[in-house]
LOPAMAR-734466 format. One line per 4 residues: number of its first residue (from 1); for each residue y, z, x of N, C-alpha, C. Coordinates in nm, 2 decimals. Atoms other than C-alpha are relative to their C-alpha. Layout:
NUM	Y/Z/X/Y/Z/X/Y/Z/X  ...
***
This chain:
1	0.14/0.02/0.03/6.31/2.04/-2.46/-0.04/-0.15/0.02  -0.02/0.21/-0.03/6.37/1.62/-2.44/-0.09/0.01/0.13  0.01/0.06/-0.13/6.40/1.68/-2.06/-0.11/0.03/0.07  0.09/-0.03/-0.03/6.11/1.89/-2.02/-0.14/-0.10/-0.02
5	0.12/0.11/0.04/5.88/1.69/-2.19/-0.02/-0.11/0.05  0.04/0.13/-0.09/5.98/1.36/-1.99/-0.04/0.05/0.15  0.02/-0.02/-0.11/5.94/1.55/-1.68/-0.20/0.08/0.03  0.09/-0.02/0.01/5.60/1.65/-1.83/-0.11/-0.10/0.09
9	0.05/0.10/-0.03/5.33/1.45/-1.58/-0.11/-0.08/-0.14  0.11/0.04/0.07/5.07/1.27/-1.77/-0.13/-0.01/0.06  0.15/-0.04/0.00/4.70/1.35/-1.76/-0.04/-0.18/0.06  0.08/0.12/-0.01/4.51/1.04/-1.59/-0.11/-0.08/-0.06
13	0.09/0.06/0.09/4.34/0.78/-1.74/-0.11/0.06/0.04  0.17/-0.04/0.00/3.95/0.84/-1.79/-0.04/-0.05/0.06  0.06/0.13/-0.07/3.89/0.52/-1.61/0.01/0.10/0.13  -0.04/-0.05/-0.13/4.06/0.70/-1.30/-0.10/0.11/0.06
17	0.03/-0.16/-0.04/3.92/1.06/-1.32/-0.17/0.01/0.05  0.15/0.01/-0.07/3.56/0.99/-1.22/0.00/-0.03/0.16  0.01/0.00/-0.16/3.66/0.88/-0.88/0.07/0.01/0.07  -0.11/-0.12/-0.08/3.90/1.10/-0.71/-0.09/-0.03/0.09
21	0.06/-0.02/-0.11/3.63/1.14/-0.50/-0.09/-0.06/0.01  0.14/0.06/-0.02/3.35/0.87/-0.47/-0.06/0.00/0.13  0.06/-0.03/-0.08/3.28/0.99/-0.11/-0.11/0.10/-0.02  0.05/-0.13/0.02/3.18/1.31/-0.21/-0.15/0.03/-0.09
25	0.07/0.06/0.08/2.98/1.19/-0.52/-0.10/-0.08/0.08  0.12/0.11/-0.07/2.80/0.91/-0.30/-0.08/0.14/0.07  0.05/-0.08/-0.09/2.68/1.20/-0.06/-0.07/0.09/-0.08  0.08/-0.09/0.05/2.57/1.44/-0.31/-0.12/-0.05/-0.09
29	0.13/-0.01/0.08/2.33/1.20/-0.46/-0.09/-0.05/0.08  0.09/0.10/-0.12/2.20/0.97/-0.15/-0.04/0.19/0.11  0.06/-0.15/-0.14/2.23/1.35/0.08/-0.13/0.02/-0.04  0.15/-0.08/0.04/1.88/1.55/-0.09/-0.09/-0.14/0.06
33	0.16/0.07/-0.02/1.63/1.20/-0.03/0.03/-0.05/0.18  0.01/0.03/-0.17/1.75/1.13/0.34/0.00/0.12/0.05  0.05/-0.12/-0.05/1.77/1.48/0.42/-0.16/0.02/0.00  0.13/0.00/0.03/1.41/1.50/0.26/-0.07/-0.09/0.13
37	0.00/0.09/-0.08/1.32/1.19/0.44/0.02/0.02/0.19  -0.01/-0.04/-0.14/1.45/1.31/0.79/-0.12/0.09/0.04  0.10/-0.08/-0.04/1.26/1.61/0.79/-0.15/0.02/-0.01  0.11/-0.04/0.00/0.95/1.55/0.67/-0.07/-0.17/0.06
41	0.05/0.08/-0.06/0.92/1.18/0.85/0.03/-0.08/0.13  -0.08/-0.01/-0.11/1.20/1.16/1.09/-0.04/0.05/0.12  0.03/-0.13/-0.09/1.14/1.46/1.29/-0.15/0.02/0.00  0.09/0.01/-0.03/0.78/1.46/1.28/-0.08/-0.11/0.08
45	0.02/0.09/-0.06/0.75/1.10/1.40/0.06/0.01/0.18  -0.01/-0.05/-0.14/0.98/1.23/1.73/-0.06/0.11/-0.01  0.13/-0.13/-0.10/0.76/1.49/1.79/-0.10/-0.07/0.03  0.22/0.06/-0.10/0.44/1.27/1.83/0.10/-0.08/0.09
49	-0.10/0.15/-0.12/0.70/1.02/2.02/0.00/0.09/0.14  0.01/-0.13/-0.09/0.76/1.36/2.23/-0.15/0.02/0.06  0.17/-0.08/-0.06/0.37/1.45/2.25/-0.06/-0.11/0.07  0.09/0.15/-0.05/0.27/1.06/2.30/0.05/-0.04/0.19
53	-0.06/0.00/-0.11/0.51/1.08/2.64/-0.04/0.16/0.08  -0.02/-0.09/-0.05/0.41/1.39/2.78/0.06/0.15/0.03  -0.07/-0.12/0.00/0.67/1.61/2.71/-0.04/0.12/-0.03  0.07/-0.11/0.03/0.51/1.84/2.49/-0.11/0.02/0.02
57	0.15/0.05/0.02/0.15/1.91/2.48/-0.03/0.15/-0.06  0.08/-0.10/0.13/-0.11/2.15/2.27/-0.06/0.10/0.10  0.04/-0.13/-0.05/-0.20/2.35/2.58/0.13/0.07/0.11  -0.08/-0.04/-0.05/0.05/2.58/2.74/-0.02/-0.06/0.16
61	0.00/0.03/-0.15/0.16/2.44/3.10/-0.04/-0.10/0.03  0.05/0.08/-0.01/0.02/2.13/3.06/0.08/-0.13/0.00  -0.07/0.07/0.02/0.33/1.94/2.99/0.09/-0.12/0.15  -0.01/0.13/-0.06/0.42/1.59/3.18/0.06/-0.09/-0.01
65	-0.06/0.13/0.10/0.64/1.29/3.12/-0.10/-0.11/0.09  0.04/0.08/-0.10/0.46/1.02/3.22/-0.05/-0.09/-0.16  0.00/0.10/0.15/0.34/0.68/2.97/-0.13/-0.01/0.05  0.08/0.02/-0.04/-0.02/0.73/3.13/-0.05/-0.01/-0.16
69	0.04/-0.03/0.16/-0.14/0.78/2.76/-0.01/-0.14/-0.05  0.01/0.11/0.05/0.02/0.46/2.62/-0.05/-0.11/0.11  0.04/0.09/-0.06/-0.10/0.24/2.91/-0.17/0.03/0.02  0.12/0.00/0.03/-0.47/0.35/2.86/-0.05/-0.07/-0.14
73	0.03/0.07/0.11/-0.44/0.28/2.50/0.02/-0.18/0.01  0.00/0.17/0.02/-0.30/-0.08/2.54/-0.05/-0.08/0.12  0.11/0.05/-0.12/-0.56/-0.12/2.85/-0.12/-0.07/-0.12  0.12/0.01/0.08/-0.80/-0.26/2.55/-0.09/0.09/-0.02
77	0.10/-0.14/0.00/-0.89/0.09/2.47/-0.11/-0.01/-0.07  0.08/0.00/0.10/-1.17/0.15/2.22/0.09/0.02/-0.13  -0.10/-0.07/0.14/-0.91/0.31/1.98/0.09/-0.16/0.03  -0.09/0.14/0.08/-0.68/-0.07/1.98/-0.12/-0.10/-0.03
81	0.13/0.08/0.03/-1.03/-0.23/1.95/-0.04/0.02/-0.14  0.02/-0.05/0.12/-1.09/-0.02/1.68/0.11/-0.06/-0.11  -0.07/0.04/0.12/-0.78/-0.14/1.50/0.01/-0.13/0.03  0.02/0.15/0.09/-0.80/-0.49/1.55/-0.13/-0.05/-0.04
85	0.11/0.03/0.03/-1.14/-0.55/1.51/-0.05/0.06/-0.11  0.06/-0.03/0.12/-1.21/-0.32/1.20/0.12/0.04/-0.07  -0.08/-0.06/0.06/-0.89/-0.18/1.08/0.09/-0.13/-0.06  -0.03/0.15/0.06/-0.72/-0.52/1.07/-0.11/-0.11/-0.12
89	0.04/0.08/0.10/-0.98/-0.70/0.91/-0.03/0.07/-0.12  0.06/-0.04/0.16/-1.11/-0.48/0.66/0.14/-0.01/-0.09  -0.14/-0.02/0.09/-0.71/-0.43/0.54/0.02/-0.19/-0.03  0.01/0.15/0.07/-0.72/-0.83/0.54/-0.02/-0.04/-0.08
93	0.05/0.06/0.14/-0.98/-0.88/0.33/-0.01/0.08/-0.10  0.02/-0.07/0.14/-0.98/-0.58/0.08/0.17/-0.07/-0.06  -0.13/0.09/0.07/-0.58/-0.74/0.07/-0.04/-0.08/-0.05  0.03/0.17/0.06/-0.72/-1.11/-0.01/-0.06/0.05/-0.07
97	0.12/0.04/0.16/-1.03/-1.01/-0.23/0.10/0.09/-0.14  -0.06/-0.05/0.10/-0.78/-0.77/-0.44/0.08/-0.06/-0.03  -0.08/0.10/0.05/-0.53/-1.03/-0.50/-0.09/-0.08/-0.06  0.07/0.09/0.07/-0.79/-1.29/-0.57/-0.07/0.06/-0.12
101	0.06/-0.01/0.12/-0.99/-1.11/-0.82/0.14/0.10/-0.10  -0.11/-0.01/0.07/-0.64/-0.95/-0.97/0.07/-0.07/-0.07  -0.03/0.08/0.05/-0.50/-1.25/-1.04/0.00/-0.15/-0.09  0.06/0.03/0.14/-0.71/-1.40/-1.29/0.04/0.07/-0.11
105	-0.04/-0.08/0.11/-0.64/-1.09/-1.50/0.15/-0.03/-0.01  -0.15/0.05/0.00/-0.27/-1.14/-1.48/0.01/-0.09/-0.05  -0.04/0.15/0.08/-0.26/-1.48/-1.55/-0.03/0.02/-0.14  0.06/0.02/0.15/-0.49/-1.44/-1.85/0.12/0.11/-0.09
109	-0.07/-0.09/0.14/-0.25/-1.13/-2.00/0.15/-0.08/0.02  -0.11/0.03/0.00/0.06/-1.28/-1.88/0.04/-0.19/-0.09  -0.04/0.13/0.06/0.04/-1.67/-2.00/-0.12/-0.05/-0.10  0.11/0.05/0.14/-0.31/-1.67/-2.25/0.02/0.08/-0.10
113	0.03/-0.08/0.14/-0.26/-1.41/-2.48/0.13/0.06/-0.03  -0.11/-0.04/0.02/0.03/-1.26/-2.66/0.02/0.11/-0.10  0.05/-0.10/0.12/-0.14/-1.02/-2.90/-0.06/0.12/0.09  0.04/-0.10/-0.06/-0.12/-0.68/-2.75/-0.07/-0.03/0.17
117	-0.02/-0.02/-0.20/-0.08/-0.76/-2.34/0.01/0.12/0.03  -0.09/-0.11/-0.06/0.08/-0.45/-2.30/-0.11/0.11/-0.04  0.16/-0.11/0.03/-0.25/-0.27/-2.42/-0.08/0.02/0.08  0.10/0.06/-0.12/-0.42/-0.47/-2.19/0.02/0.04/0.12
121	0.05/-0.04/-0.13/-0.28/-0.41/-1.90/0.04/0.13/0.01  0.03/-0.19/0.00/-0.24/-0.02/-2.00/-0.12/0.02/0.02  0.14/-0.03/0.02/-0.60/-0.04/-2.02/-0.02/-0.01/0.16  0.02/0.01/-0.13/-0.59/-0.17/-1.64/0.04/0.08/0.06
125	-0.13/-0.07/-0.09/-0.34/0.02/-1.49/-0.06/0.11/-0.05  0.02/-0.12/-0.03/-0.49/0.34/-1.62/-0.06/0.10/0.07  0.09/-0.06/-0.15/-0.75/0.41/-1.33/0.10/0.03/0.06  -0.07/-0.06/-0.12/-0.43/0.46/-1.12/-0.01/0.10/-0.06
129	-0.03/-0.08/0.04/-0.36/0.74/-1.31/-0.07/0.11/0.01  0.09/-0.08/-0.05/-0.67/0.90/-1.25/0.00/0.04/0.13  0.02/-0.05/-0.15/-0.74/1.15/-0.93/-0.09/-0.10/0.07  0.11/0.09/-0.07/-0.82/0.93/-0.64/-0.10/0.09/0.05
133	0.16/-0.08/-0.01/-1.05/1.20/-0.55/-0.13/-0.04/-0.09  0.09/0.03/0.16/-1.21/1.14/-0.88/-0.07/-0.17/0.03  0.02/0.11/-0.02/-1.21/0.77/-0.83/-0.10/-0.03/0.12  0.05/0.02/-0.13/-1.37/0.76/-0.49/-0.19/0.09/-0.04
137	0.16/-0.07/0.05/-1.65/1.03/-0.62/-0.10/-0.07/-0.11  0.06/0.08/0.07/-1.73/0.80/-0.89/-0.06/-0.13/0.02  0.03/0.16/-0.02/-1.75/0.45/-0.70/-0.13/0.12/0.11  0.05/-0.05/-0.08/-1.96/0.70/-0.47/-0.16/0.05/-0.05
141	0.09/0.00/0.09/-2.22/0.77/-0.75/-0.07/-0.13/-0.04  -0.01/0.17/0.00/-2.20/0.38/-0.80/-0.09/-0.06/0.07  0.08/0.05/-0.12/-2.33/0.33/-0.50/-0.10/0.06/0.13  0.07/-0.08/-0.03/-2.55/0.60/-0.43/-0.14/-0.11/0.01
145	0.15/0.03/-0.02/-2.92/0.54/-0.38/-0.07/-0.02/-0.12  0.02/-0.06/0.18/-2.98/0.69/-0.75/0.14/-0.12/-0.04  -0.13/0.04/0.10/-2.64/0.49/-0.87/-0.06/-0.13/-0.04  0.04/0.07/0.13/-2.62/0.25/-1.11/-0.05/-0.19/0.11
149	0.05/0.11/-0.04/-2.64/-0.07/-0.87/-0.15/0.01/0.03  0.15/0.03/-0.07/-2.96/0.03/-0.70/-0.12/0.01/-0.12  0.04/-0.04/0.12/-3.09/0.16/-1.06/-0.05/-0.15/-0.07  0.03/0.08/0.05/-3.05/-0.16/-1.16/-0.12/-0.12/0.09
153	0.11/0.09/-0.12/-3.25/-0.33/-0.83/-0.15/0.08/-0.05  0.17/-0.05/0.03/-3.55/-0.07/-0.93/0.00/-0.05/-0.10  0.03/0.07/0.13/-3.54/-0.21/-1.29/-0.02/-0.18/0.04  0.01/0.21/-0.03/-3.57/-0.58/-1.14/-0.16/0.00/0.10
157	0.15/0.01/-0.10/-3.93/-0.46/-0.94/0.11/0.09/0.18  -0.06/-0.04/-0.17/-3.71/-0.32/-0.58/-0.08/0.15/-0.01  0.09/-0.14/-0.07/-3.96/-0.03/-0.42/0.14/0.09/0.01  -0.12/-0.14/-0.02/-3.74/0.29/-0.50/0.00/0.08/0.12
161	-0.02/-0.04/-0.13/-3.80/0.38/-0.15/0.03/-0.04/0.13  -0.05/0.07/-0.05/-3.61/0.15/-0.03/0.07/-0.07/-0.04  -0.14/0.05/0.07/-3.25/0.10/-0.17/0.07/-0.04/0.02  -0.16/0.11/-0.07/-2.97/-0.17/-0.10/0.05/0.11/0.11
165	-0.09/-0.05/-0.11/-2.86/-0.08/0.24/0.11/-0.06/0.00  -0.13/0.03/0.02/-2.51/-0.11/0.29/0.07/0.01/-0.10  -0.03/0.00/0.07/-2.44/-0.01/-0.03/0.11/0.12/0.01  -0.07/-0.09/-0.06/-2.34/0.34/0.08/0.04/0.01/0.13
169	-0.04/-0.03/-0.11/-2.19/0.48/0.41/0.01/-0.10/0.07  -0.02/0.07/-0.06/-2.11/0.17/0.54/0.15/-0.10/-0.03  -0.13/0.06/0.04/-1.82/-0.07/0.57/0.00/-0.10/-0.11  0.01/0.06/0.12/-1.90/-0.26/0.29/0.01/0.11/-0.15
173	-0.05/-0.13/0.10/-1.89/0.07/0.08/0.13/0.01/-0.03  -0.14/-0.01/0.02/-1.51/0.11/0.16/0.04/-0.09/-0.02  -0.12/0.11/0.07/-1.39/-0.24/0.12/-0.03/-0.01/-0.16  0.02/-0.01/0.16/-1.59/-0.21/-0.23/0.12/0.11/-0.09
177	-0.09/-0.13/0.09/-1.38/0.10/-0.31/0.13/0.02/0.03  -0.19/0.00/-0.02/-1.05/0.03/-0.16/0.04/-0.15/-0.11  -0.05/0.06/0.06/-1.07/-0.30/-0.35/0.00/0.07/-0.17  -0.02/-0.05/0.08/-1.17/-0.09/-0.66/0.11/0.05/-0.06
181	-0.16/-0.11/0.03/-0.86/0.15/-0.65/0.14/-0.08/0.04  -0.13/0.09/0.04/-0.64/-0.13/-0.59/0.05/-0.09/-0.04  -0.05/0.10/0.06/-0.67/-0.37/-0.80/0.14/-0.02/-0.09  -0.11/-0.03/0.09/-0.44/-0.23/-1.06/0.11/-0.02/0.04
185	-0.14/0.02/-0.08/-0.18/-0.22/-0.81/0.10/-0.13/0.03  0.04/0.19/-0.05/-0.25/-0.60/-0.73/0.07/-0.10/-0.11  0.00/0.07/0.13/-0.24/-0.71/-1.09/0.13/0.03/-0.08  -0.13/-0.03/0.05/0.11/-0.52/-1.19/0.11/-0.14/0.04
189	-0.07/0.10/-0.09/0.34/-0.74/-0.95/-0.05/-0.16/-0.05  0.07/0.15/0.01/0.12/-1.06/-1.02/0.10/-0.03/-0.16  -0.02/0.04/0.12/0.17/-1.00/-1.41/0.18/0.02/-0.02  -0.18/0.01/0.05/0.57/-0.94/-1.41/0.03/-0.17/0.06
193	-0.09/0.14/-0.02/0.63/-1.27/-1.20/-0.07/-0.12/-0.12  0.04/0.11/0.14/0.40/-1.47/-1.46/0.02/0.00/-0.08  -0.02/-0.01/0.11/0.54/-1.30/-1.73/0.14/-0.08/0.02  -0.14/0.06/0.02/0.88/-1.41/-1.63/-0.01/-0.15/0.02
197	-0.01/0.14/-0.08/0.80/-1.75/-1.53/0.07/-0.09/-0.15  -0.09/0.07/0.07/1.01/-2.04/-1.75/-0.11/-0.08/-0.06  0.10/0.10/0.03/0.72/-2.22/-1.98/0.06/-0.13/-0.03  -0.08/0.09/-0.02/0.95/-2.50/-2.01/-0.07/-0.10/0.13
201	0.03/0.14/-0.11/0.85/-2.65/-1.63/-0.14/0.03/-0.01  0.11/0.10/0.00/0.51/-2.67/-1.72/0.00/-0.06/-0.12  0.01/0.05/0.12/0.56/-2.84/-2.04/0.05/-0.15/0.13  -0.05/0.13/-0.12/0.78/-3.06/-1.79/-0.11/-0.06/0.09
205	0.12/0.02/-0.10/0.51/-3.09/-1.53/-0.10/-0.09/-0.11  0.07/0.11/0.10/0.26/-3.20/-1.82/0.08/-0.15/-0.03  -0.05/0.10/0.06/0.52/-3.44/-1.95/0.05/-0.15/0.09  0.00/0.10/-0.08/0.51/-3.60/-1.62/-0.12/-0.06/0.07
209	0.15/0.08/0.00/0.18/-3.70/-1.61/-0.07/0.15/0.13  0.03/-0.10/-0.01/0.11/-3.36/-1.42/-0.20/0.06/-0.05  0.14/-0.02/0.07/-0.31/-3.25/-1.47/0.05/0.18/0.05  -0.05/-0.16/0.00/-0.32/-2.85/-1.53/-0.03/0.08/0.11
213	0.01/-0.09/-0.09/-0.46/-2.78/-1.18/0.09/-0.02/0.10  -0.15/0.06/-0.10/-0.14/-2.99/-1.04/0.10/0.14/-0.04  -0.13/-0.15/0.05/0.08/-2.74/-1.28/-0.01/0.09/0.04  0.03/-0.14/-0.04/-0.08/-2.45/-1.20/0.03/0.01/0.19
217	-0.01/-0.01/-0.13/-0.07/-2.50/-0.83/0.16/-0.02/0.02  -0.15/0.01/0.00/0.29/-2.66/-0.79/0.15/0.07/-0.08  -0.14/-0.05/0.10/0.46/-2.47/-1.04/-0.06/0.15/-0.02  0.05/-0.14/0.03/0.26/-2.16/-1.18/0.00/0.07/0.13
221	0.08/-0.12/-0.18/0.07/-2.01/-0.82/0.14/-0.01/0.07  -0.11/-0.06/-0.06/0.45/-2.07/-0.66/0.06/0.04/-0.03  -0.17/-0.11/0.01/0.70/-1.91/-0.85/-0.06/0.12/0.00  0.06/-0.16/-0.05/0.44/-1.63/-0.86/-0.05/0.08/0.11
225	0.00/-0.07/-0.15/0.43/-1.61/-0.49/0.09/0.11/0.02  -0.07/-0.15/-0.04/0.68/-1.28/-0.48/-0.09/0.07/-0.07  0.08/-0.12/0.06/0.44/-1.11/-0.70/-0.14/0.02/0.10  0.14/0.03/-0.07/0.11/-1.24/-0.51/0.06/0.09/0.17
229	-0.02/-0.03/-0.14/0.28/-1.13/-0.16/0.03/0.18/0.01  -0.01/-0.18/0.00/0.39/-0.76/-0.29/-0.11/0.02/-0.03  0.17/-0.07/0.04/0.05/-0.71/-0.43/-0.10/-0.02/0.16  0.08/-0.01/-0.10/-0.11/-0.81/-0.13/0.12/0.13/0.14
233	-0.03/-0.11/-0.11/0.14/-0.56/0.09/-0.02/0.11/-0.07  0.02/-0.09/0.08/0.08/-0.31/-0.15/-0.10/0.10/0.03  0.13/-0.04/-0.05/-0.27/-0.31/-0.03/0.00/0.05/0.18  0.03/0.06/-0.11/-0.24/-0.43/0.32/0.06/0.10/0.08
237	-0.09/-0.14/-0.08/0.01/-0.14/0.47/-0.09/0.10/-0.03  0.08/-0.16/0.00/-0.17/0.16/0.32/-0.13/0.01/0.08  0.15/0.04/-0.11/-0.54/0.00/0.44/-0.01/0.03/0.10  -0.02/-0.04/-0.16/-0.42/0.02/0.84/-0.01/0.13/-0.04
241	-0.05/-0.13/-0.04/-0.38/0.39/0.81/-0.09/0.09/-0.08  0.08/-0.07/0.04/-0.68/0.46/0.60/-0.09/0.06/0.06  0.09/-0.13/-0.06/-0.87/0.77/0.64/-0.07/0.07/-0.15  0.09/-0.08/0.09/-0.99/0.92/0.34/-0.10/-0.05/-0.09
245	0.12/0.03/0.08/-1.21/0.69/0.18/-0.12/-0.04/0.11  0.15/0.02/-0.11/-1.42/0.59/0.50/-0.08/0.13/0.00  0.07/-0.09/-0.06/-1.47/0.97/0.54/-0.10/0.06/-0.13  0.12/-0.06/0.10/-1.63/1.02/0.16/-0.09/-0.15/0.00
249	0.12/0.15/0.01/-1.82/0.63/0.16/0.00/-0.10/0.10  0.00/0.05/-0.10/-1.77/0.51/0.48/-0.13/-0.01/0.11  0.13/-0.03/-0.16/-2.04/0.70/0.73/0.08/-0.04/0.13  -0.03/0.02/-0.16/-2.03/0.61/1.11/0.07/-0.14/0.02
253	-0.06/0.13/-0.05/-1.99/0.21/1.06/0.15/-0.02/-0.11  -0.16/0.02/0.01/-1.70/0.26/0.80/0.15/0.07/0.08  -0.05/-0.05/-0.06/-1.52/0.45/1.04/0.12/-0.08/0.07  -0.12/0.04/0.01/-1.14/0.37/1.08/0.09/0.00/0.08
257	-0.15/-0.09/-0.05/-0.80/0.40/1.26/0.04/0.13/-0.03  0.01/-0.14/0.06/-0.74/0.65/1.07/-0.09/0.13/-0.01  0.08/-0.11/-0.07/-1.06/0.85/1.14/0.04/0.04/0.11  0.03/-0.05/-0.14/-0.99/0.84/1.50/0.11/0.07/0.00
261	-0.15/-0.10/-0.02/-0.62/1.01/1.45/-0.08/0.08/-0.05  0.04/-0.10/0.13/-0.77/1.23/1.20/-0.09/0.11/0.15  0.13/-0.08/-0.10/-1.08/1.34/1.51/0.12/0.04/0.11  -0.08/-0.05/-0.12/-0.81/1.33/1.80/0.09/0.11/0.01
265	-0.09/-0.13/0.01/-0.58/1.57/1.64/-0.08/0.16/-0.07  0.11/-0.11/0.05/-0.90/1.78/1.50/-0.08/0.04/0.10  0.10/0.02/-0.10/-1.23/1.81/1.68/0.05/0.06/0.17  0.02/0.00/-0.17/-1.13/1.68/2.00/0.11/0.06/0.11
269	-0.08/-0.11/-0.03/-0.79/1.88/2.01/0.15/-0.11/0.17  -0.03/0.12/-0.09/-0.64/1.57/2.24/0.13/-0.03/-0.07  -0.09/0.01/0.04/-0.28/1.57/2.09/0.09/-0.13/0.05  -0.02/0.07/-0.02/-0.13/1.33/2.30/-0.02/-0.13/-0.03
273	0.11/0.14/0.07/-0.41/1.04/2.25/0.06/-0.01/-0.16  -0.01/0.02/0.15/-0.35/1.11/1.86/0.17/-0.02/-0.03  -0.16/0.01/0.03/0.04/1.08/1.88/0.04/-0.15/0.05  0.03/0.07/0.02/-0.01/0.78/2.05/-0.03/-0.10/-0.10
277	0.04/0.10/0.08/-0.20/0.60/1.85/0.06/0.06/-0.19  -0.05/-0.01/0.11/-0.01/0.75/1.51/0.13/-0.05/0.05  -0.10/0.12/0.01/0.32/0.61/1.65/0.00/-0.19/0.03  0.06/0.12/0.03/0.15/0.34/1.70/0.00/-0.11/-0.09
281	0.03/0.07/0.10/0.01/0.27/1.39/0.17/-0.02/-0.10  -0.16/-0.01/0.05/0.41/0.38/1.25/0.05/-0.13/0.02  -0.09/0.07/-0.08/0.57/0.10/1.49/-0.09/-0.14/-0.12  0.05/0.13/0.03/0.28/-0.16/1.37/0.05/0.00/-0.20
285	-0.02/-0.01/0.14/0.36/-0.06/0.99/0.19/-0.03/-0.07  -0.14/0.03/-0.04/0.76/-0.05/1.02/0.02/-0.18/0.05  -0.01/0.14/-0.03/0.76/-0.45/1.18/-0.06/-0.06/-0.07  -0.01/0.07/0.07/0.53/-0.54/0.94/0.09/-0.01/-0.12
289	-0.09/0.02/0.09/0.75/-0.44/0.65/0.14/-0.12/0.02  -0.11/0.08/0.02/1.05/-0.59/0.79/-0.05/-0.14/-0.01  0.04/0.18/0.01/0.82/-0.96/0.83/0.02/0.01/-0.13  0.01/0.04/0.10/0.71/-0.92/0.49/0.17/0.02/-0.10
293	-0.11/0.02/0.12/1.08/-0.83/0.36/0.09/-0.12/0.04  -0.04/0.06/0.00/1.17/-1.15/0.44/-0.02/-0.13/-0.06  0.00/0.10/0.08/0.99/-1.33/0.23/-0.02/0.08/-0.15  0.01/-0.07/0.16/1.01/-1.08/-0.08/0.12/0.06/-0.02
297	-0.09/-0.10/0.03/1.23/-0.88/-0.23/-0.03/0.06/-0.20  0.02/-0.09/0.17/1.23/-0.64/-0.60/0.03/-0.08/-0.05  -0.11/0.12/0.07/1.52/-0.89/-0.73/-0.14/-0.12/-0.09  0.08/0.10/0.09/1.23/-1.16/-0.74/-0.15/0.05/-0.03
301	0.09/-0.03/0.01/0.97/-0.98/-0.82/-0.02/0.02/-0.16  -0.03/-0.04/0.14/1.11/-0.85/-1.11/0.07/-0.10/-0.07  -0.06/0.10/0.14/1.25/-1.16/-1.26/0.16/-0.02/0.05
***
């Protein structure tokens, strides 16, 4: 019985028995979101890459390799006109005015008040929450003819038969309502780096003869540069590739990048043109991320 029992193995520590197999384990929890990931952005990206070259096309027999497609577009087509001249700037400035009017609120919940912040900016943050359908239909009542701005121009003497142009269906409509629905987004990022910030170096800064628009600039507005730069990509990526709010408050002059993919692969039935300019817009979205992850990262975002 002695010799049995020494010849008994022993059971492995606990520490050990979890990772027999850490290949197997890595794969089974990273496999589901790259598989996911391949198939529904991988594989549809080479196919327009496929359609954008000729190979395939949307009418039987029609198929070609040739780069005539991309060398029309980057002939200064109307469609790359279209995105630097409206698609770029409007994503510029709804980025800049949603950072600038975001982070005032921030600042004020993160470094002026300390009684119920977290109420506050639940109160902000809960329009995300709401259907952007919802949100877009309502800044869209807003800025109706009948809505509350023009409402207020007939209460000031303005001839009700003849209401703030540009309020609706124009490009000033969508940068009003893309900055609308992103402020919240803007103002998250801003308030974690202010919340984290060290109040210490502006006590320091004051204590060296420092005035508070010195502190605030040299010390505050820069350690909160990782927050200010994700809030503005936050904006600035999705904007290039917008389509859905030009086509409820946009009209003819808010009309987008994203409309014209939207018409080429609809309407005008032109598959190639619209794979083009969606790998396109992919390639321009992809290079920027990598610029901007070189001067950001979560790590300092989050403290």
């Amino acid at each position: 019985m002695a010799v049995e029992a020494q010849r008994t193995p022993r059971p492995a520590p606990l520490a050990f028995r979890g990772r027999r197999r850490p290949g197997l384990a890595t794969a089974g929890l990273v496999g589901p979101p790259v598989l996911w990931l391949v198939l529904l952005f991988v594989v549809p990206v080479g196919i327009a890459v496929v359609y954008s070259i000729g190979v395939l096309s949307f009418f039987p027999g029609e198929a070609k390799f040739s780069f005539a497609a991309w060398k029309d577009f980057f002939d200064w087509s109307p469609y790359l006109q279209l995105f630097v001249k409206r698609s770029l700037k409007v994503a510029a400035f709804v980025s800049v005015a949603s950072v600038v009017l975001a982070y005032p609120v921030a600042y004020f919940l993160a470094l002026c008040t300390t009684k119920r912040k977290y109420t506050l900016l639940l109160l902000i943050v809960t329009p995300a929450f709401v259907s952007y359908f919802l949100r877009l239909l309502a800044m869209k009542v807003v800025l109706g003819d009948n809505g509350l701005l023009n409402s207020i121009a007939y209460s000031l003497g303005r001839n009700r038969d003849h209401p703030i142009p540009q309020l609706l269906y124009s490009q000033t409509a969508v940068i009003a309502t893309l900055v609308f629905v992103f402020i919240p987004f803007v103002a998250l990022p801003i308030f974690v780096s202010l919340e984290n910030l060290d109040r210490r170096l502006l006590e320091a800064a004051s204590d060296l003869g420092a005035t508070r628009l010195q502190a605030f600039w040299r010390v505050t507005f820069k350690l909160s540069l990782p927050g200010v730069i994700a809030g503005f990509v936050f904006v600035f990526i999705p904007t290039l590739g917008e389509y859905f709010t030009p086509l409820i408050v946009g009209g003819t002059t808010g009309f987008l990048f994203g409309n014209s993919i939207s018409d080429l692969f609809g309407p005008s039935l032109d598959w190639q043109a619209g794979s083009v300019l969606s790998v396109f817009l992919v390639a321009v979205v992809v290079v920027l991320m990598a610029v901007f992850a070189r001067f950001i990262s979560m790590k300092r975002v989050a403290g």
